[in-house]
Backbone as CSV, one residue per row, in Angstrom:
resi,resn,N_x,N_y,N_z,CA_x,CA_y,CA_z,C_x,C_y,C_z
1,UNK,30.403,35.014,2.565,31.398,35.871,3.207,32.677,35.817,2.388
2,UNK,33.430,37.493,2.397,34.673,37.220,1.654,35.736,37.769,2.489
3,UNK,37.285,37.133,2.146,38.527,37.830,2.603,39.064,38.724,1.820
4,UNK,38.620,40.088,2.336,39.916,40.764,1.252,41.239,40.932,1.702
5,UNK,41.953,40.529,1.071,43.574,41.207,1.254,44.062,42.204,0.694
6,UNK,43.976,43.300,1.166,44.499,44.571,0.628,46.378,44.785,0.980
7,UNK,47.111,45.087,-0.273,48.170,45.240,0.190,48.570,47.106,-0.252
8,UNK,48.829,47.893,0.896,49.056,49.352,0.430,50.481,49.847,1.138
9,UNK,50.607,50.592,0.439,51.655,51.515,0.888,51.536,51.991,2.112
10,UNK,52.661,52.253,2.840,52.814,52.835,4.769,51.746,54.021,4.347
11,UNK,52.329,54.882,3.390,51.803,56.166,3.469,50.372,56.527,3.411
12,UNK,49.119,55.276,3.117,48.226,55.073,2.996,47.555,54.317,3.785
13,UNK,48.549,53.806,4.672,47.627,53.010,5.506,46.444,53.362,6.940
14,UNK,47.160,54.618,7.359,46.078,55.133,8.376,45.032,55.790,8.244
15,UNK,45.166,56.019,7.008,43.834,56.918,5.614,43.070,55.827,6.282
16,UNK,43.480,54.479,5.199,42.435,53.633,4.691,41.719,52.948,6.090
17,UNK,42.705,53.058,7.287,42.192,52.228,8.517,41.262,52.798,8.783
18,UNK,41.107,54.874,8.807,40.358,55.348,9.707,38.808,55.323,8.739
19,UNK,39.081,55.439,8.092,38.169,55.010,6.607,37.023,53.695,7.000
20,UNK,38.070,52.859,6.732,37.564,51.512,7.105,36.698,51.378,8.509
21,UNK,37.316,52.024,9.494,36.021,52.450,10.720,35.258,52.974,10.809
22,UNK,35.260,53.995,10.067,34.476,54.973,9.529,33.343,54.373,8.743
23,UNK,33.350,53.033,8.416,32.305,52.515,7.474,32.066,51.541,7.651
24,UNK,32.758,50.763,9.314,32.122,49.556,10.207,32.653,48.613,9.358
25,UNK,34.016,48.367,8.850,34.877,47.459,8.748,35.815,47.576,9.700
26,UNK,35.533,45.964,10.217,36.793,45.490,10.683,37.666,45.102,9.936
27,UNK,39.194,45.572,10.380,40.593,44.604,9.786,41.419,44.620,11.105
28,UNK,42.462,43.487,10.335,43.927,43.352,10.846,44.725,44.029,9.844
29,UNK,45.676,44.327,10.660,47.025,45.275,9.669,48.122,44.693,10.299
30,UNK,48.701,44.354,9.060,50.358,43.695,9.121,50.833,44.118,8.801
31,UNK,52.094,44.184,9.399,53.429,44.917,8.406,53.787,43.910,7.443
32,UNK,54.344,44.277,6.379,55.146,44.033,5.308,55.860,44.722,4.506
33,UNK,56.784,44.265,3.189,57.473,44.343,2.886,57.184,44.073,1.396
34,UNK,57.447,45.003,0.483,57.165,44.813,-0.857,58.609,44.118,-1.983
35,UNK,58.288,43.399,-3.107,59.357,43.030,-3.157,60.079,43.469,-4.309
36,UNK,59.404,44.045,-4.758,60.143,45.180,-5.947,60.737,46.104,-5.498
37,UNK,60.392,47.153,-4.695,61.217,48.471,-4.060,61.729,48.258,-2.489
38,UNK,61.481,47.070,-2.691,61.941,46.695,-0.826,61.637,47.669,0.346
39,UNK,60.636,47.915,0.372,59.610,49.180,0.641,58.786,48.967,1.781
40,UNK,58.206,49.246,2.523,57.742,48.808,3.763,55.878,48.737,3.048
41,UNK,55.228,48.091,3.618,53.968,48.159,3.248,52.784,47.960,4.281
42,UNK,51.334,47.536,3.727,50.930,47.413,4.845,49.861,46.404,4.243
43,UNK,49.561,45.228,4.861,48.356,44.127,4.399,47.474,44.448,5.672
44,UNK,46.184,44.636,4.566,44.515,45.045,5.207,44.374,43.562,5.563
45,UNK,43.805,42.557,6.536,42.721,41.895,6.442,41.527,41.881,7.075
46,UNK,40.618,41.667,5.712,39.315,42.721,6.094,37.964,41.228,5.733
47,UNK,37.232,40.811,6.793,36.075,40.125,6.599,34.552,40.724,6.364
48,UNK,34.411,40.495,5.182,32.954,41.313,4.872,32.099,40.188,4.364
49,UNK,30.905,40.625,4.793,29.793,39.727,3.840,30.011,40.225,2.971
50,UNK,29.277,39.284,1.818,29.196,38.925,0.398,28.607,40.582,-0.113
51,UNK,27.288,40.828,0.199,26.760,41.940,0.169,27.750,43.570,0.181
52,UNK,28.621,43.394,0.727,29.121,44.710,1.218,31.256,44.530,0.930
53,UNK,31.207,43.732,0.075,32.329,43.823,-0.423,32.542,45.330,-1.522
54,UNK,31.664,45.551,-2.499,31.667,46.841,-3.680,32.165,47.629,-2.640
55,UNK,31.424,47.869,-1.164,31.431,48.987,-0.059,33.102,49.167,-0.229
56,UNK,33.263,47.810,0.386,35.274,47.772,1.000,35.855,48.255,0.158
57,UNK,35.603,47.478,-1.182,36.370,47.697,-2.443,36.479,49.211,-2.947
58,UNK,35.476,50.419,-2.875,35.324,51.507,-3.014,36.182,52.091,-2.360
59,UNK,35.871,52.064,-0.409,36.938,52.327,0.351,38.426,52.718,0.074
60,UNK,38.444,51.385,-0.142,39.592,50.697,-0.317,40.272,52.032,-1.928
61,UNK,39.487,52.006,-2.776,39.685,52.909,-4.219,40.223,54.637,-3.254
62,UNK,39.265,54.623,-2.726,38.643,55.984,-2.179,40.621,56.941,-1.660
63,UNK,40.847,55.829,-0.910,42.016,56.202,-0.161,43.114,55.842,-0.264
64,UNK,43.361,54.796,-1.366,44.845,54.539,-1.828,45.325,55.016,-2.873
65,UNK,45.846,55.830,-3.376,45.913,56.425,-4.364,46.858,56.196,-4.945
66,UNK,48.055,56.000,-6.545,49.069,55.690,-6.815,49.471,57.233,-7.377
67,UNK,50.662,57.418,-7.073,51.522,58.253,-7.645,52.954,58.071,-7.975
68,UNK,53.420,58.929,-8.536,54.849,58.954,-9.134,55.726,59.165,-7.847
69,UNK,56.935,58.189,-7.591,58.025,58.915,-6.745,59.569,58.439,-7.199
70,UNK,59.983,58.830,-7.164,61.889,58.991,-7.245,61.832,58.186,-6.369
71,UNK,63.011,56.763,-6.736,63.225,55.707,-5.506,64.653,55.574,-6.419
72,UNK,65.329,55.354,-5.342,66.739,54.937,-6.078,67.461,53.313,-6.289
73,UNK,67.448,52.584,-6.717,66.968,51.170,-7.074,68.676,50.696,-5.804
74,UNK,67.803,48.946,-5.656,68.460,48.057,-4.673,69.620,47.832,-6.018
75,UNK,71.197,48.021,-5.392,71.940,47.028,-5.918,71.972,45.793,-5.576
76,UNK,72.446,45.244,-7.160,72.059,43.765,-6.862,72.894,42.605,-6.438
77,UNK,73.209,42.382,-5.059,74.058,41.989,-4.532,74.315,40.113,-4.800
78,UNK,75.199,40.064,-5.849,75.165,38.805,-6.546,74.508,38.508,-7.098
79,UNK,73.832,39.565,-7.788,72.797,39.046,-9.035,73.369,39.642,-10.435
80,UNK,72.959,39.674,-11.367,73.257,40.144,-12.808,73.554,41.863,-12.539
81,UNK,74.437,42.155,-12.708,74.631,44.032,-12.343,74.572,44.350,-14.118
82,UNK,74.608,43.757,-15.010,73.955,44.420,-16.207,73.085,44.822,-16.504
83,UNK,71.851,44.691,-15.689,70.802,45.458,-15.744,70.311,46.277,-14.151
84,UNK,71.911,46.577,-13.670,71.691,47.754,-12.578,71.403,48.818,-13.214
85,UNK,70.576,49.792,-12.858,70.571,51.435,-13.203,71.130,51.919,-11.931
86,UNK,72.338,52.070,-11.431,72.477,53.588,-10.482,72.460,54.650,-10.066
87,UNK,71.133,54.899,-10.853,70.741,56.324,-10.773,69.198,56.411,-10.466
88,UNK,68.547,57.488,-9.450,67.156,57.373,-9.057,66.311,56.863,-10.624
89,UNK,65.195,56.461,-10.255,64.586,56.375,-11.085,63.053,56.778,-10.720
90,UNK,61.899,57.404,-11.937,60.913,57.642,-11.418,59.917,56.534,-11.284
91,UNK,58.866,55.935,-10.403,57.935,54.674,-10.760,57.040,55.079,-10.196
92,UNK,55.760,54.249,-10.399,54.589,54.322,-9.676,54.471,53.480,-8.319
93,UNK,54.497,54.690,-7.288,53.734,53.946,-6.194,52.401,53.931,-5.698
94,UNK,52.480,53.127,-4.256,50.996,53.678,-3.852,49.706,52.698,-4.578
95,UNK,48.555,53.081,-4.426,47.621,52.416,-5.028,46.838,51.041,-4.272
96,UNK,46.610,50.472,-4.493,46.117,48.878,-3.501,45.855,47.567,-4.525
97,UNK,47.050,46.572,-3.912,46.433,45.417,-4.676,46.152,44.856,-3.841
98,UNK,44.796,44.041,-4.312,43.636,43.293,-3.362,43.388,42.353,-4.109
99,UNK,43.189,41.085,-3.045,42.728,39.783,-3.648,41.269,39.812,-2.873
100,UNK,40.540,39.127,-3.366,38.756,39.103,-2.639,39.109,37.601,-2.971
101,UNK,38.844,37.053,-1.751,38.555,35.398,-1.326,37.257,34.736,-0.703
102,UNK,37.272,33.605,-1.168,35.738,33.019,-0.479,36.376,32.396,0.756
103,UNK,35.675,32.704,1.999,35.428,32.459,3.262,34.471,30.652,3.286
104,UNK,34.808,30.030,3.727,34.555,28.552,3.856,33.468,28.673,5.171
105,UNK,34.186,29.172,6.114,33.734,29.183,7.498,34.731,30.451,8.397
106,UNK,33.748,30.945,9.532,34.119,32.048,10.190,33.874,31.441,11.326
107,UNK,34.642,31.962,12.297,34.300,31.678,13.450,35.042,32.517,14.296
108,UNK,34.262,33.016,15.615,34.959,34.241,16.167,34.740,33.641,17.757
109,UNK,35.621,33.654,18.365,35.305,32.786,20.211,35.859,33.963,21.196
């Protein structure tokens, strides 16, 4: 058995949930917080057998998608302002980073 931790963007997250039911995965969904764009996010946790991880992982491809957006950067409040830009900038969002973990023991009561 494995843990995936999927971490995605808000804007992707009810894709990937209805998705994920859609294909008899269970998860939990947490809010979070990204720490580069200080950005709201969303962590999947998703328990799959060993067998049917490629499945999640596809899923998971299927519906997070990364694209380009205009974000206008955090000033840096007591940090080095020589490498502030104050002006939007374009970056990649979106997309899913996922860790796949080995499961020791499960247990559900």
């Amino acid at each position: 058995m494995k843990m995936i931790m999927a971490v995605v963007q808000d804007q992707d997250s009810n894709r990937l949930s209805n998705a994920l039911m859609d294909h008899n995965f269970r998860s939990t969904k947490l809010a979070s917080t990204g720490g580069f764009l200080k950005s709201g996010n969303t962590t999947f946790l998703i328990g799959v057998d060993d067998i049917r991880v490629e499945k999640a992982l596809q899923v998971i491809r299927d519906n997070c998608k990364s694209r380009d957006q205009m974000v206008a950067p955090v000033s840096p409040m007591g940090g080095n302002a020589d490498s502030y830009v104050p002006y939007p900038v374009e970056v990649e969002v979106g997309g899913a980073t996922v860790f796949v973990l080995p499961v020791e023991q499960f247990h559900h009561f």
